[in-house]
Wavefront OBJ file of the C-alpha trace (Angstrom):
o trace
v 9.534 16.741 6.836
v 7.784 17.890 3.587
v 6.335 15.851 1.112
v 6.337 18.125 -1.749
v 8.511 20.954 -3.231
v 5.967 23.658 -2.022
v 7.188 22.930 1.830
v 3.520 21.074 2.689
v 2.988 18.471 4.329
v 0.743 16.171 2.219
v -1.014 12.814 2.161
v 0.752 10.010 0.721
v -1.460 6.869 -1.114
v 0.674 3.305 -1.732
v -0.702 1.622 -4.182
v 0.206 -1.865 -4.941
v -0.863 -3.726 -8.014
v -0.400 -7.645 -7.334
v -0.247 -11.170 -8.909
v -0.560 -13.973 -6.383
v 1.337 -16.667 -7.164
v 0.872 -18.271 -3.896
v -2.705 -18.118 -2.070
v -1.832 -20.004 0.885
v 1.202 -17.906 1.623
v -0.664 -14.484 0.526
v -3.775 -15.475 2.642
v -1.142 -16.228 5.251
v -0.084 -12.438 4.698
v -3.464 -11.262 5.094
v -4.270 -12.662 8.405
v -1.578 -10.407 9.945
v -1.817 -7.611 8.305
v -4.800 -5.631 9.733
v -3.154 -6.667 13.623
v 0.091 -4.494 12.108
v -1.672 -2.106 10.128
v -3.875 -0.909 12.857
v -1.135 0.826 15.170
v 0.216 3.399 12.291
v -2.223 6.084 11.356
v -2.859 4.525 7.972
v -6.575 3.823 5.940
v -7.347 1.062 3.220
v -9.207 2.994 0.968
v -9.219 0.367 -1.987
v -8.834 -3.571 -1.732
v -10.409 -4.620 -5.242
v -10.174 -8.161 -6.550
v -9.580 -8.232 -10.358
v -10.634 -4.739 -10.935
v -12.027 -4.205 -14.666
v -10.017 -1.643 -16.646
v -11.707 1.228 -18.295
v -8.717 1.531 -20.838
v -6.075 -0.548 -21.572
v -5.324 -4.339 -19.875
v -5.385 -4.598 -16.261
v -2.618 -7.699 -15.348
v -3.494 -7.918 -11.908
v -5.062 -9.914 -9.430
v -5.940 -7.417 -6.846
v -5.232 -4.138 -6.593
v -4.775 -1.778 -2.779
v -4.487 1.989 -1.718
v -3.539 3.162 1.135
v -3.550 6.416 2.604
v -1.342 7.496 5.076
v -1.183 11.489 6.303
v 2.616 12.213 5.628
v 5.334 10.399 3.658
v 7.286 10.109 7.025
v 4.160 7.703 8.702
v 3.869 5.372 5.767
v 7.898 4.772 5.807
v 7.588 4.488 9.768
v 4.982 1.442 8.616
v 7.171 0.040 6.235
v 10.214 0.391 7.945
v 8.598 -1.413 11.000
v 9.722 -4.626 12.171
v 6.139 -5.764 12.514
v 5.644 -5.016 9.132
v 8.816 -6.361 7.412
v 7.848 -9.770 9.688
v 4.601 -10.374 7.587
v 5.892 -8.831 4.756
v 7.952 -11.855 3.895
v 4.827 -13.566 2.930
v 3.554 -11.216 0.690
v 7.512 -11.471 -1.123
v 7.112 -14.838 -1.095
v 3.202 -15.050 -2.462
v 3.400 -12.821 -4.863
v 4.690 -10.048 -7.229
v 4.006 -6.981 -6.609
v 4.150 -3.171 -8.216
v 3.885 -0.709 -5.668
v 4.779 3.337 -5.583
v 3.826 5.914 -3.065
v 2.666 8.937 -4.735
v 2.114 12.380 -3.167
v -2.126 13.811 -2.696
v -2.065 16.674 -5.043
v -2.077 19.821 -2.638
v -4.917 22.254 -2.349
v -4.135 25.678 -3.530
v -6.242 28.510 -1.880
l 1 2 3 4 5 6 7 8 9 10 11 12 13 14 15 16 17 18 19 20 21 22 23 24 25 26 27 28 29 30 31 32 33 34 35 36 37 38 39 40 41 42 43 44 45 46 47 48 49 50 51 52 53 54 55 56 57 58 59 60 61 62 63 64 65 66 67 68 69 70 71 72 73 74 75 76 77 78 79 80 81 82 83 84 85 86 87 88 89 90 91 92 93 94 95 96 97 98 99 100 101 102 103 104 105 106 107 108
């Protein structure tokens, strides 16, 4: 399925911007997430502990991006019920601001 109005299929990045509320329950989170993450075709690219903002305020206690090759493949992932099992901690833990934006595509 296409990710963008041009009929490519493009890369998709989540990012998710999150306060922890909850350490144990977020570390918790963390523990199982790399055992989940491993069998989609997904890449961290970022995991970045109170990044410093170049403009503006940054509210966040840790920021991640992920890149996954289609939209389809990072639903699959979140849609899994591996995922949505250890997700529950990261609910719980935390709040979190997440989107899934499309890569830009290349023109030739």
């Amino acid at each position: 399925m296409p990710d963008d109005r041009s009929g490519l299929t493009v890369p998709v990045y989540i990012i998710n911007n999150i306060t922890i509320h909850d350490r144990a329950g977020y570390d918790r989170y963390l523990r199982a997430f790399m055992g989940v993450f491993r069998n989609f075709k997904g890449e961290v690219l970022v995991a970045a502990d109170q990044p410093t903002p170049v403009e503006g305020t940054w509210p966040y206690d840790r920021t991640i991006v992920l890149r996954f090759p289609d939209r389809a493949e990072a639903q699959r992932w979140i849609d899994s019920p591996e995922y949505q099992a250890i997700a529950k901690d990261r609910w719980a833990s935390t709040t979190s601001n997440v989107v899934i934006l499309d890569e830009v595509p290349r023109r030739s």
